[in-house]
C-alpha atoms as an extended CHARMM CRD file, in Angstrom:
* protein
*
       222  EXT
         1         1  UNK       CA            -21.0550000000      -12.0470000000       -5.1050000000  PROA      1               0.0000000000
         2         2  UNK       CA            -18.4570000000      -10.6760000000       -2.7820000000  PROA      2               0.0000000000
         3         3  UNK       CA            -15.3220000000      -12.0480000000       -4.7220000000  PROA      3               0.0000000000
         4         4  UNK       CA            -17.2810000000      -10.8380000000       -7.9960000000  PROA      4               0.0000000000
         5         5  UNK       CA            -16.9610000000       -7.3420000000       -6.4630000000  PROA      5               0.0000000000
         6         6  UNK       CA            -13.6880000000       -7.2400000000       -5.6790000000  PROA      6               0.0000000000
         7         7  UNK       CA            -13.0490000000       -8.6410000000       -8.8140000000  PROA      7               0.0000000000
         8         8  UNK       CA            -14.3150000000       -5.8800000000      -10.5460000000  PROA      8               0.0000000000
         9         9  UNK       CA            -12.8970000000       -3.3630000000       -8.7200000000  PROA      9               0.0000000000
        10        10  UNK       CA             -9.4130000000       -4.4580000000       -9.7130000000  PROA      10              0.0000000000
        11        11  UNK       CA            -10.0710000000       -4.4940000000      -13.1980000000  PROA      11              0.0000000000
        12        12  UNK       CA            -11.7210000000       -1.1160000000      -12.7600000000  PROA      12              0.0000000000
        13        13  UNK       CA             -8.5780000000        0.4780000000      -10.9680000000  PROA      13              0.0000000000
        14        14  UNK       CA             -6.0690000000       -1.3900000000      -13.3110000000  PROA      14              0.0000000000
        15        15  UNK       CA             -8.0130000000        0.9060000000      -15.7960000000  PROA      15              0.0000000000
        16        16  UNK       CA             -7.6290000000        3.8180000000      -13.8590000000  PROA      16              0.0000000000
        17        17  UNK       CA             -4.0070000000        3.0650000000      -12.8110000000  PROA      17              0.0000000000
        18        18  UNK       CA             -3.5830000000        2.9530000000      -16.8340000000  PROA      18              0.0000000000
        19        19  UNK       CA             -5.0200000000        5.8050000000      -18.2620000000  PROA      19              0.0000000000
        20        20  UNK       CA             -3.0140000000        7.5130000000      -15.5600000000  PROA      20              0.0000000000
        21        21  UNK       CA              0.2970000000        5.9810000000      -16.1470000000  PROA      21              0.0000000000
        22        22  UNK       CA              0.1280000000        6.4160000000      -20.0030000000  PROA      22              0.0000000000
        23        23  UNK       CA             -1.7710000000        9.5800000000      -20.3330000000  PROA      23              0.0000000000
        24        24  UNK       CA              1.2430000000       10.7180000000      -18.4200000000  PROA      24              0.0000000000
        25        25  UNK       CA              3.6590000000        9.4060000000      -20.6600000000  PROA      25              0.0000000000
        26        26  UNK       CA              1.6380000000       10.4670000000      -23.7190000000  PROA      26              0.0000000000
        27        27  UNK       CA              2.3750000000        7.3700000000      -25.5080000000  PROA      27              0.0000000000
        28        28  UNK       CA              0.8000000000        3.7270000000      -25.2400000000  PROA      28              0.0000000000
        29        29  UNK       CA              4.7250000000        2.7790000000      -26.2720000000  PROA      29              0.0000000000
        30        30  UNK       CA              6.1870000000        3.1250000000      -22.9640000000  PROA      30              0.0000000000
        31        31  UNK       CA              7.3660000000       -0.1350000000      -21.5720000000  PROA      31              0.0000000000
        32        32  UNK       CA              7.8590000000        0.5590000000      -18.3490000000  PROA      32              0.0000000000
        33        33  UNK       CA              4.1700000000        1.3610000000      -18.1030000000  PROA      33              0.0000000000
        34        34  UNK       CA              3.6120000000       -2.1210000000      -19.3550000000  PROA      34              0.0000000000
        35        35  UNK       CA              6.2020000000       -3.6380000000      -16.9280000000  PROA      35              0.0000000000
        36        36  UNK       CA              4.3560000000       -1.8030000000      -13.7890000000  PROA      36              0.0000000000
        37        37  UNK       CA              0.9370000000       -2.4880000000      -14.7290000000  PROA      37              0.0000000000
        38        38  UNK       CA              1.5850000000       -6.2420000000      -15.1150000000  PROA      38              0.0000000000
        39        39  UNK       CA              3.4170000000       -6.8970000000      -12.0950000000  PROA      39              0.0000000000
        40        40  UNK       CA              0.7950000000       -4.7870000000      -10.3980000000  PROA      40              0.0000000000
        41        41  UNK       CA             -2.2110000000       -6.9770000000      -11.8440000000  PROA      41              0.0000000000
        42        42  UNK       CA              0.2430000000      -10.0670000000      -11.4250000000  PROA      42              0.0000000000
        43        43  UNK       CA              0.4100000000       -9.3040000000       -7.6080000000  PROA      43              0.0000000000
        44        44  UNK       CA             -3.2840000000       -7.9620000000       -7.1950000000  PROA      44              0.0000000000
        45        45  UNK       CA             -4.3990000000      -11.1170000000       -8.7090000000  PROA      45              0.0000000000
        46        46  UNK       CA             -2.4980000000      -13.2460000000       -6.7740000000  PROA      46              0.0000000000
        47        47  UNK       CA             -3.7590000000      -11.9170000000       -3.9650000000  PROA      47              0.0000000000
        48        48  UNK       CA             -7.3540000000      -11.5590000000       -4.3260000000  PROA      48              0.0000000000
        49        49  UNK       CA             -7.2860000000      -14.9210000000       -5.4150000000  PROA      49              0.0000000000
        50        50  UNK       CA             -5.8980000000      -15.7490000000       -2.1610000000  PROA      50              0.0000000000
        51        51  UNK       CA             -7.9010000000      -14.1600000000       -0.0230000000  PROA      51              0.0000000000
        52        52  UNK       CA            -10.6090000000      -15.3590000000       -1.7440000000  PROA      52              0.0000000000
        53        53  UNK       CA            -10.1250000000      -19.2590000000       -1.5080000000  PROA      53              0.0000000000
        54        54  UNK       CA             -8.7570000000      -18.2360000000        2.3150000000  PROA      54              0.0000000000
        55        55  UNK       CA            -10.3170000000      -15.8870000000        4.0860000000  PROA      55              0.0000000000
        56        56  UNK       CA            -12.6740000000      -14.1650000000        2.0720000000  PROA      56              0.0000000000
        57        57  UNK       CA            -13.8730000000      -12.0560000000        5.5020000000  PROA      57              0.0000000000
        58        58  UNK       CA            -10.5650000000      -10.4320000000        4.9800000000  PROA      58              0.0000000000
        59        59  UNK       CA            -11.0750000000       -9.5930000000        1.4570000000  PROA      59              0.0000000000
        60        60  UNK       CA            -14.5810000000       -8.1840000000        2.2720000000  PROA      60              0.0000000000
        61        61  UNK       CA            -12.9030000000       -5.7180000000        5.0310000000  PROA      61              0.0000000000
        62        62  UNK       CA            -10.0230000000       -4.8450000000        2.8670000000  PROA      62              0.0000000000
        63        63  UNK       CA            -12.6130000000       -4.1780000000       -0.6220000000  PROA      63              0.0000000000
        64        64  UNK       CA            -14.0960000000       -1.3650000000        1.9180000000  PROA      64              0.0000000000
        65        65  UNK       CA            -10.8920000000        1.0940000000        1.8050000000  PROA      65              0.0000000000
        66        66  UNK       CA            -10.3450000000        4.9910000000        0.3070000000  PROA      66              0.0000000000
        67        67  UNK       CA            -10.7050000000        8.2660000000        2.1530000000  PROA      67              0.0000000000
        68        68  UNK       CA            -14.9500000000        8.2280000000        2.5500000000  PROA      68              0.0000000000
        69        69  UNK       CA            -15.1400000000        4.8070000000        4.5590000000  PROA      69              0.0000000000
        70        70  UNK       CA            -13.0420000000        5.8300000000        7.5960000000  PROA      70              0.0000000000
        71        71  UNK       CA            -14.9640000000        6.4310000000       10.1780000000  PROA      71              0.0000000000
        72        72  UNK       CA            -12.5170000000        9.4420000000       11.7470000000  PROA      72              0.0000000000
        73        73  UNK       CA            -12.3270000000       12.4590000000       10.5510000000  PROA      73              0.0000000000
        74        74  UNK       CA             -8.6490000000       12.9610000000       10.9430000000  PROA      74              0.0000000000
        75        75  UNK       CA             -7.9060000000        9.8200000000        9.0460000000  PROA      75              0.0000000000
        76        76  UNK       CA            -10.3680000000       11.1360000000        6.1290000000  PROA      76              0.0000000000
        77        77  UNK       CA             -7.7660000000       13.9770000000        5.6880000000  PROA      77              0.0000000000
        78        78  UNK       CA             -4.8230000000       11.8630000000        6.1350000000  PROA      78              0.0000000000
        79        79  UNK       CA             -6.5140000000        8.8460000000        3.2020000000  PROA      79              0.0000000000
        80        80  UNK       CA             -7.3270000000       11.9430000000        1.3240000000  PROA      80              0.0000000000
        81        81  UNK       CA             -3.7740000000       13.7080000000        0.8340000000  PROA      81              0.0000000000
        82        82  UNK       CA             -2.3690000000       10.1400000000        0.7180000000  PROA      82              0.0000000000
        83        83  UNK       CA             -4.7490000000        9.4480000000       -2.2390000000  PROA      83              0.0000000000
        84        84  UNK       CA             -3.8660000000       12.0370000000       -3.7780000000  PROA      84              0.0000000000
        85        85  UNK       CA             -0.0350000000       11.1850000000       -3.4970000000  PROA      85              0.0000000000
        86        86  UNK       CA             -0.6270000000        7.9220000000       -4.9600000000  PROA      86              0.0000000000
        87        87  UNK       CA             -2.2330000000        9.1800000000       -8.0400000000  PROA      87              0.0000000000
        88        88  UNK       CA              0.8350000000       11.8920000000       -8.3580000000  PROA      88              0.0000000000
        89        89  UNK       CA              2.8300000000        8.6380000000       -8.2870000000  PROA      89              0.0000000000
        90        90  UNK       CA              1.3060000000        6.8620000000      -11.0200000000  PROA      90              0.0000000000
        91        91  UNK       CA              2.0310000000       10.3660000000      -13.3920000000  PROA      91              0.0000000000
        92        92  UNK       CA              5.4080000000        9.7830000000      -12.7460000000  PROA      92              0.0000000000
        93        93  UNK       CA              5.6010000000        9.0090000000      -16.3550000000  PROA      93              0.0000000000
        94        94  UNK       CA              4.8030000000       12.5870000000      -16.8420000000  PROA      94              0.0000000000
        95        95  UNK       CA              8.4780000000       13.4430000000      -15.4390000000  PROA      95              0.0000000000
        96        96  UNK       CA              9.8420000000       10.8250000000      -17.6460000000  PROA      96              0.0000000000
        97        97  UNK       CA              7.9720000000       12.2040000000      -20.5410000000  PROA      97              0.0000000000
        98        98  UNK       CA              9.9770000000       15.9420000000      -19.9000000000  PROA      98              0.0000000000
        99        99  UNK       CA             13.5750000000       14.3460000000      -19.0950000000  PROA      99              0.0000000000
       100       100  UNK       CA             13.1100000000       15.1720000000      -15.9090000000  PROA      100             0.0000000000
       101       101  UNK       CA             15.9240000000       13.0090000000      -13.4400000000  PROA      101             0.0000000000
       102       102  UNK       CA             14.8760000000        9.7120000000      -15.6130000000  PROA      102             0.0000000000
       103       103  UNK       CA             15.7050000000        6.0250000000      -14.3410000000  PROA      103             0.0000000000
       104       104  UNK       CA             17.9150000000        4.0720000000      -16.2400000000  PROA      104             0.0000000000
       105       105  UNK       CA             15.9880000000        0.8290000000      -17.6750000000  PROA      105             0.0000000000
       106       106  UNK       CA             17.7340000000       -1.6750000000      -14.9960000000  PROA      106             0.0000000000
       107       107  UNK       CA             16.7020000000        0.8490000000      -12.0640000000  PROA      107             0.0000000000
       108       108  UNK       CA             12.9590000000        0.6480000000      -13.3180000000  PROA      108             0.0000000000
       109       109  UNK       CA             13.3470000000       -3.1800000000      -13.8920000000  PROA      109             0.0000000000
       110       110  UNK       CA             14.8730000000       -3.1470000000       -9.6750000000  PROA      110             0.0000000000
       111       111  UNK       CA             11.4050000000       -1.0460000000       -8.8790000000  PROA      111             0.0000000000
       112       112  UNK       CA              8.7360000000       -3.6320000000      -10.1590000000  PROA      112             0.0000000000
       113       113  UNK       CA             11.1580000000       -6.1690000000       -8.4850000000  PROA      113             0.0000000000
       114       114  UNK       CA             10.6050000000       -3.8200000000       -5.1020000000  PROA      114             0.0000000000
       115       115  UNK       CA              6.7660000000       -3.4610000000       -6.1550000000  PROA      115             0.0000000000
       116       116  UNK       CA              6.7110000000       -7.6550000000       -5.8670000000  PROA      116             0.0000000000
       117       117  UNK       CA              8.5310000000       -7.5920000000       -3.0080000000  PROA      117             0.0000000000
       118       118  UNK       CA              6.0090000000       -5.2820000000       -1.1990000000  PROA      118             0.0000000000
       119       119  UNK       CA              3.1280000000       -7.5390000000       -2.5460000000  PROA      119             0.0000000000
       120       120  UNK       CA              4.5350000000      -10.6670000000       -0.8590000000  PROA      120             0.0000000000
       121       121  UNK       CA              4.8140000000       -8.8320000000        2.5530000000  PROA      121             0.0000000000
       122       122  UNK       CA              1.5860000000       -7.4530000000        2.2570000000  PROA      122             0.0000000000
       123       123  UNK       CA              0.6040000000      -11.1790000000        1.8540000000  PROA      123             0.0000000000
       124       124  UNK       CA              2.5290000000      -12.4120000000        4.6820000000  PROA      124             0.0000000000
       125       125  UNK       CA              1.0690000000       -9.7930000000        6.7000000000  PROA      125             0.0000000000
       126       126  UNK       CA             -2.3370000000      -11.2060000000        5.7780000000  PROA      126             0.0000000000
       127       127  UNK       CA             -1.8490000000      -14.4080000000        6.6910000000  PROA      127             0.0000000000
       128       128  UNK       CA             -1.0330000000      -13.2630000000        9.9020000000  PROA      128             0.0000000000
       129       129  UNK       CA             -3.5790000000      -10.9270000000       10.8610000000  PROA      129             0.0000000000
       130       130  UNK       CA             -6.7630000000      -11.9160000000        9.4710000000  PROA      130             0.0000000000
       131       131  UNK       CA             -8.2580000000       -8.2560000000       10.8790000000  PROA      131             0.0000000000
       132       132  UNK       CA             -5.6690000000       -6.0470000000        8.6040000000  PROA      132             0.0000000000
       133       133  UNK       CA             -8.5090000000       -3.8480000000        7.3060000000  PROA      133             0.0000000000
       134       134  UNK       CA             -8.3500000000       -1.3670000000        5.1500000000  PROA      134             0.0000000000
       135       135  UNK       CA             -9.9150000000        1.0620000000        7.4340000000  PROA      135             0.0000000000
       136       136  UNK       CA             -8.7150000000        2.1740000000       10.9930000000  PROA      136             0.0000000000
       137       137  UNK       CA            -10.9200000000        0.3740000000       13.7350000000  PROA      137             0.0000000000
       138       138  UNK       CA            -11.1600000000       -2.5370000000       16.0520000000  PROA      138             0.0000000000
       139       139  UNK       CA            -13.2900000000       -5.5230000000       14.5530000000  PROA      139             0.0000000000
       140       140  UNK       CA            -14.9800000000       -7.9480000000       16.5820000000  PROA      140             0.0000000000
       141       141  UNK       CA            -13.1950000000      -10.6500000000       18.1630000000  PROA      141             0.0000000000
       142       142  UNK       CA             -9.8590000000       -8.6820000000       16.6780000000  PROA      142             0.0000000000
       143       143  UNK       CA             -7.1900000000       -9.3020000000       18.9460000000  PROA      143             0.0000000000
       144       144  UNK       CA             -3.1580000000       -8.5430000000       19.5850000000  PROA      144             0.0000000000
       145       145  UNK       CA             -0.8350000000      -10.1450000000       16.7480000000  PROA      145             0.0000000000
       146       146  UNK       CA              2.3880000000      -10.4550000000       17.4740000000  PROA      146             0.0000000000
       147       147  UNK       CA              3.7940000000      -13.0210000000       15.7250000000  PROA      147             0.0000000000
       148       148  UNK       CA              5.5190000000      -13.4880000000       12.3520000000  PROA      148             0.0000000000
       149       149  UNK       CA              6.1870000000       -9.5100000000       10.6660000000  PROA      149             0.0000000000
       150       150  UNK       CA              4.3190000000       -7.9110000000       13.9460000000  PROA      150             0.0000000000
       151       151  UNK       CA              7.3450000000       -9.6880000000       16.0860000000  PROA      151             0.0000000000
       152       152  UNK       CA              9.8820000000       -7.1780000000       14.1130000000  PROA      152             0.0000000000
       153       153  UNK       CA              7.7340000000       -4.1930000000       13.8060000000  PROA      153             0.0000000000
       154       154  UNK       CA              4.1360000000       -3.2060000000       14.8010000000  PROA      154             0.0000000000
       155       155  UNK       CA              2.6950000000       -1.7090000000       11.7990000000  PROA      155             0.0000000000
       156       156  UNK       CA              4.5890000000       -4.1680000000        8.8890000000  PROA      156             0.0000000000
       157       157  UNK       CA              1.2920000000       -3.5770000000        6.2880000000  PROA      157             0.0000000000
       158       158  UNK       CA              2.9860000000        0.3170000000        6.6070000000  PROA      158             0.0000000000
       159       159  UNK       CA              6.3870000000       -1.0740000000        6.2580000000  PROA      159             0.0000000000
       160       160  UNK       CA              5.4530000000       -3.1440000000        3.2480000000  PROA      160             0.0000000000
       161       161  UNK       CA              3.1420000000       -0.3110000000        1.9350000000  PROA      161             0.0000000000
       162       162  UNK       CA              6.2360000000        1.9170000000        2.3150000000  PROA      162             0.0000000000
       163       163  UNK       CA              8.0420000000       -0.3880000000       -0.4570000000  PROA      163             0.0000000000
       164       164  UNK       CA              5.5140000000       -0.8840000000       -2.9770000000  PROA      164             0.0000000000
       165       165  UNK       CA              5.3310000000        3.2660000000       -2.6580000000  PROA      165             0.0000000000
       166       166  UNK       CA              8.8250000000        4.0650000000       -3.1870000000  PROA      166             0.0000000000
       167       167  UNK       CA              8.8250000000        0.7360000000       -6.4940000000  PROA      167             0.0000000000
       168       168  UNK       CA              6.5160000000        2.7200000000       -7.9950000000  PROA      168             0.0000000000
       169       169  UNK       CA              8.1490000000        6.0500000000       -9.1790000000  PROA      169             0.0000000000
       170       170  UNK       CA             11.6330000000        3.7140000000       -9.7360000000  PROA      170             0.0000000000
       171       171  UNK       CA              9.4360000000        1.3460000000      -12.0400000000  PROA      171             0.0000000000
       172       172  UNK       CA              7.8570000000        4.4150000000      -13.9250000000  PROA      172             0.0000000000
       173       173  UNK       CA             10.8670000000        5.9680000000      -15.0590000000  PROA      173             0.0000000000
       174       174  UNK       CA             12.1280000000        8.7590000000      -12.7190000000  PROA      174             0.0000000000
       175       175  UNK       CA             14.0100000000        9.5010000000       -9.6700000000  PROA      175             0.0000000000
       176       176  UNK       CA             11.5300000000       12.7860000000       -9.2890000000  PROA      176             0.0000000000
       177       177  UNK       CA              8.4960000000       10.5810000000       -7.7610000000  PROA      177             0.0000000000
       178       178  UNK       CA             10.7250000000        9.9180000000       -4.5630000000  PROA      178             0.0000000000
       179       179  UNK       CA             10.1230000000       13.5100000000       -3.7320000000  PROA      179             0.0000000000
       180       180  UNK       CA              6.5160000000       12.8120000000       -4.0370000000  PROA      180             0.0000000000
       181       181  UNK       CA              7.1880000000        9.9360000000       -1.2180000000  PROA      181             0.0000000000
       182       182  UNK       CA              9.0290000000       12.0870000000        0.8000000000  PROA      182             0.0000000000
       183       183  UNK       CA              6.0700000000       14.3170000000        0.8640000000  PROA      183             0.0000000000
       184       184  UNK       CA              3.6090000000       11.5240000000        1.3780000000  PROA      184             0.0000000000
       185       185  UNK       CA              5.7230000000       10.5240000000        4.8060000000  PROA      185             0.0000000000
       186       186  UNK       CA              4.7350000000       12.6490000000        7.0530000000  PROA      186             0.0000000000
       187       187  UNK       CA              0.9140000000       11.4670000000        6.5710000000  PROA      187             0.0000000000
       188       188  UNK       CA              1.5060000000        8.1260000000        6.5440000000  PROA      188             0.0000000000
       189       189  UNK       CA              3.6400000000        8.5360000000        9.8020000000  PROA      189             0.0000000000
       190       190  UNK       CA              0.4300000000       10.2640000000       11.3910000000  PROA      190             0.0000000000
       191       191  UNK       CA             -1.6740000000        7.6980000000       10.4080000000  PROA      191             0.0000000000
       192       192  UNK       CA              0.0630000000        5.1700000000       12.0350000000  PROA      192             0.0000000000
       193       193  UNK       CA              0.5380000000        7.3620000000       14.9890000000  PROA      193             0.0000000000
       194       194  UNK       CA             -2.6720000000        8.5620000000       15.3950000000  PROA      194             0.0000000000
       195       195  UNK       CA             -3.9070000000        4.5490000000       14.7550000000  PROA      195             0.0000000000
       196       196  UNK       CA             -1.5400000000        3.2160000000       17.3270000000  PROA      196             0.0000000000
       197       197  UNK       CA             -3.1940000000        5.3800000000       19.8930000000  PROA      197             0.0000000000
       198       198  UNK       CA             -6.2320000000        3.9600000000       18.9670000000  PROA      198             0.0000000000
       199       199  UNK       CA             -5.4450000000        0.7420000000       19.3970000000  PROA      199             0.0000000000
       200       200  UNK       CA             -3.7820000000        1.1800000000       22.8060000000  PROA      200             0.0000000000
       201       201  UNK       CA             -6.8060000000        2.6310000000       23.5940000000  PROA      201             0.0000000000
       202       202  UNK       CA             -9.3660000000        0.2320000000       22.1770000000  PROA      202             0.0000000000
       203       203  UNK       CA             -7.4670000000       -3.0230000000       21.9570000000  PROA      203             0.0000000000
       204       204  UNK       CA             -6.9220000000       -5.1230000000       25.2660000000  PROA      204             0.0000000000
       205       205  UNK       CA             -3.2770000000       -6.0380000000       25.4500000000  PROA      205             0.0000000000
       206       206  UNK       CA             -2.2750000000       -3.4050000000       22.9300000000  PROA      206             0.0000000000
       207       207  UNK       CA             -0.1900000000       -1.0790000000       25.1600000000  PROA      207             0.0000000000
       208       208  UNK       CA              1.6430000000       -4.3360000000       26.7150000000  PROA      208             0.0000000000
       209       209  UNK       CA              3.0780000000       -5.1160000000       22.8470000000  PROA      209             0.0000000000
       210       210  UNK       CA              4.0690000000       -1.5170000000       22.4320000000  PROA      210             0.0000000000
       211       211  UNK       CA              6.2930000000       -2.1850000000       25.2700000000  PROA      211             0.0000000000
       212       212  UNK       CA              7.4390000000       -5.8580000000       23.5870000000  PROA      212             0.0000000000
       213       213  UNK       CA              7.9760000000       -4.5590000000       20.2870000000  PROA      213             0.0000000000
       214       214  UNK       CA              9.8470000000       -1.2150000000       20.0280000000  PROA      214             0.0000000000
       215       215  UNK       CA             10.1070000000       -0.2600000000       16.5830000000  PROA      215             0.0000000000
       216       216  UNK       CA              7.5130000000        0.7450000000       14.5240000000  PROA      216             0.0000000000
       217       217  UNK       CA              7.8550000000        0.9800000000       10.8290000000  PROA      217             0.0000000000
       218       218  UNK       CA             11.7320000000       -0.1280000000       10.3430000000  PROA      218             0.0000000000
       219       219  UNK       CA             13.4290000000       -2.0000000000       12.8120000000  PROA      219             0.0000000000
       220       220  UNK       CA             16.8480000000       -0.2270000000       14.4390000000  PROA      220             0.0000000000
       221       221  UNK       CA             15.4710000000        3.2950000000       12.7970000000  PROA      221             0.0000000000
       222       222  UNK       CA             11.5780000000        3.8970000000       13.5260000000  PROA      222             0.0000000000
């Protein structure tokens, strides 16, 4: 029953993520939509089907996700304005639509490239940490990862989140949704600010791999 529902809740936001991305465009003929959609569901698949066969804990934690299942009221606000980012994303199409700063076709092609790219770190990052919830708080029995991506940079599902976002606007045909990023930064920074002091606070041995590992999001910059 568990994989049914997570099942279902793909296919429900594919549908979402759809009417979004060609209501904006105003036109079902708009192949980048296509392109972005498929790699998306591609990807999504992939994964649930992995997590699913591997660690379907994992998938259980990560099904429980949006603004309304954090338990902080800070990071409510913070899922909520990021929310709301993502969906601006997906009307990128709507800039496209107007001429607005439009990608060339090989630039869109390069995004749902990126949007892959993000999807297999996200994966990797699973496989590593089998307590990468979608929600901010310590599990049971969670403990201090620093191995594979968490030996380059303690938050890498931010890092690889941080490339699927900026795929998205490139895939969806204009350079106008990386302002939209831009704007989403500095929430996502505070997010994994405001986390990180949880975890040093909550999470034995936390505080001794901020000192190990110095960067946070991109090694050599943050």
């Amino acid at each position: 029953m568990r994989n049914a529902r997570a099942w279902v809740a793909l296919v429900a936001m594919a549908l979402v993520m759809a009417a979004i991305v060609f209501g904006a465009a105003g036109t079902l003929s708009f192949w980048r939509g296509w392109a972005f959609l498929g790699m998306f569901l591609g990807a999504s698949a992939a994964l649930t089907a992995d997590l699913a066969n591997r660690d379907p804990a994992l998938l259980e934690r990560r099904s429980k996700g949006g603004p309304w299942a954090e338990t902080r009221p800070v990071q409510r606000i913070v899922m909520t304005i990021v929310s709301l980012g993502f969906v601006a994303l997906l009307a990128t199409p709507l800039a496209w639509r107007l001429g607005w700063a439009p990608t060339g076709a090989v630039v869109s092609v390069i995004g749902d490239v990126l949007l892959a790219v993000g999807y297999l770190a996200i994966g990797r990052v699973f496989r590593e940490n089998s307590h990468a919830a979608a929600t901010i708080r310590v599990g049971e029995g969670q403990r201090v990862i620093s191995t594979g991506p968490y030996a380059w940079v303690r938050d890498p599902m931010y890092a690889a989140s941080l490339v699927y976002l900026v795929a998205i606007p490139l895939a969806l045909g204009s350079w106008w949704g990386l302002a939209v990023v831009a704007a989403m930064m500095p929430f996502f920074v505070w997010r994994l600010v405001d986390e990180e002091r949880m975890l040093t606070l909550e999470l034995p041995g936390y505080d001794e791999y901020v000192r190990q590992v110095r960067w946070r999001l991109i090694p050599g910059l943050y």
